[in-house]
C-alpha positions in Angstrom: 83.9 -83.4 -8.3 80.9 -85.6 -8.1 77.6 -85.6 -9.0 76.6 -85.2 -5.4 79.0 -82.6 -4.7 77.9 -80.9 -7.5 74.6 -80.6 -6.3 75.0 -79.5 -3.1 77.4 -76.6 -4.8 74.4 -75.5 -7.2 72.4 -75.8 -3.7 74.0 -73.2 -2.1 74.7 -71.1 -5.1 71.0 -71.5 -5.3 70.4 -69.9 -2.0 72.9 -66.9 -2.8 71.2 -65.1 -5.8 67.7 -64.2 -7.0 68.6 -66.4 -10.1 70.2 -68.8 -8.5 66.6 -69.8 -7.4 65.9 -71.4 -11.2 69.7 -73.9 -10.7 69.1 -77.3 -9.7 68.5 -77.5 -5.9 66.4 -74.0 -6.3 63.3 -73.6 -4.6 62.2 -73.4 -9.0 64.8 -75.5 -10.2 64.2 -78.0 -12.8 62.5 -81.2 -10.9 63.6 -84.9 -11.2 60.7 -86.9 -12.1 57.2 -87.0 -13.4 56.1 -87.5 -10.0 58.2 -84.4 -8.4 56.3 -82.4 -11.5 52.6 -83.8 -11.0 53.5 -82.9 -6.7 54.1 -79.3 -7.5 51.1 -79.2 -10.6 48.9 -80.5 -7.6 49.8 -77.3 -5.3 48.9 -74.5 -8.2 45.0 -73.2 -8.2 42.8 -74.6 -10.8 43.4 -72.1 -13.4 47.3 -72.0 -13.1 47.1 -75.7 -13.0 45.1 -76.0 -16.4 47.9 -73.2 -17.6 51.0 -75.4 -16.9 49.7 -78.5 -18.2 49.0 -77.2 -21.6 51.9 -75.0 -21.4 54.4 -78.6 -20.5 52.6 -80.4 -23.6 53.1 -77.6 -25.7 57.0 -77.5 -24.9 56.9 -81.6 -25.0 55.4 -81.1 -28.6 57.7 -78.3 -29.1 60.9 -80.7 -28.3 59.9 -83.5 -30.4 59.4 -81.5 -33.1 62.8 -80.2 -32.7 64.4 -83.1 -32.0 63.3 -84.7 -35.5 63.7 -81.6 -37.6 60.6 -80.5 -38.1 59.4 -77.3 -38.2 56.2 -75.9 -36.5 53.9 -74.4 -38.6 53.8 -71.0 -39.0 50.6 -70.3 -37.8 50.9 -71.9 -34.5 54.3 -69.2 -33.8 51.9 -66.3 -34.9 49.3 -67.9 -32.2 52.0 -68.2 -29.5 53.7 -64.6 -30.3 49.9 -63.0 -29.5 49.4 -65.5 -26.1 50.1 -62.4 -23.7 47.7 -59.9 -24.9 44.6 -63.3 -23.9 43.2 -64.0 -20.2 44.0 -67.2 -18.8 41.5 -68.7 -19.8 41.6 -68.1 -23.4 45.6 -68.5 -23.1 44.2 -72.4 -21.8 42.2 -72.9 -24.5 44.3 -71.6 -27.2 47.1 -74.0 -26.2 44.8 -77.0 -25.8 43.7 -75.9 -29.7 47.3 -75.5 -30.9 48.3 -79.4 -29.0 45.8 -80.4 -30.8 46.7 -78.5 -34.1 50.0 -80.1 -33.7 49.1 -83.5 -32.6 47.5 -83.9 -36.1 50.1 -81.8 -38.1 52.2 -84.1 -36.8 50.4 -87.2 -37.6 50.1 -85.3 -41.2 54.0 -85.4 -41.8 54.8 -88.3 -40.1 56.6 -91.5 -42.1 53.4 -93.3 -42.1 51.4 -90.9 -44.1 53.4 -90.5 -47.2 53.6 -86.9 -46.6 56.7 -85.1 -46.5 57.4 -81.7 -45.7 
């Protein structure tokens, strides 16, 4: 099967099911491209927007760290377990805070520093 067949396959699965809807080709499918990504960032309201920027650096931030084995500090999984109980706005700002947090944590551990976990 190709890749092309494939996709028109998860296409119409897509269309079938309620979850079906989250599979490649699904109206909330994974996109392509940065550009597909900032498209559909550009069609949210204000708020929402600000909400899934941080939340897409945090999971950027989240994947590096995984990807090189390191672990995110405790505090910043406490934060993120208590995110639901916060309005938007303070769920905005607490994820520009931990980015932050972890764009410096991470500079902390890095191979440069000396530093090691």
């Amino acid at each position: 099967m190709t890749s092309k067949e494939k996709s028109e396959k998860w296409a119409d699965t897509a269309k079938a099911g309620s979850l079906g809807k989250f599979l490649p080709g699904g109206e909330m499918g994974p996109l392509n491209n940065r550009n597909d990504f900032e498209a559909e960032l550009n069609k949210l309201p204000v708020g929402q927007r600000e909400f899934a920027e941080e939340t897409a650096r945090f999971a950027d931030l989240w994947q590096y760290f995984a990807e090189h084995k390191v672990q995110l500090p405790e505090k910043v999984m406490v934060q993120m377990a208590g995110i639901s109980k916060l309005s938007q706005k303070e769920q905005v700002g607490l994820l520009r805070d931990l980015n932050q947090s972890l764009m410096e944590y991470l500079h902390d551990v890095s191979e440069d520093s000396g530093l090691r976990q």
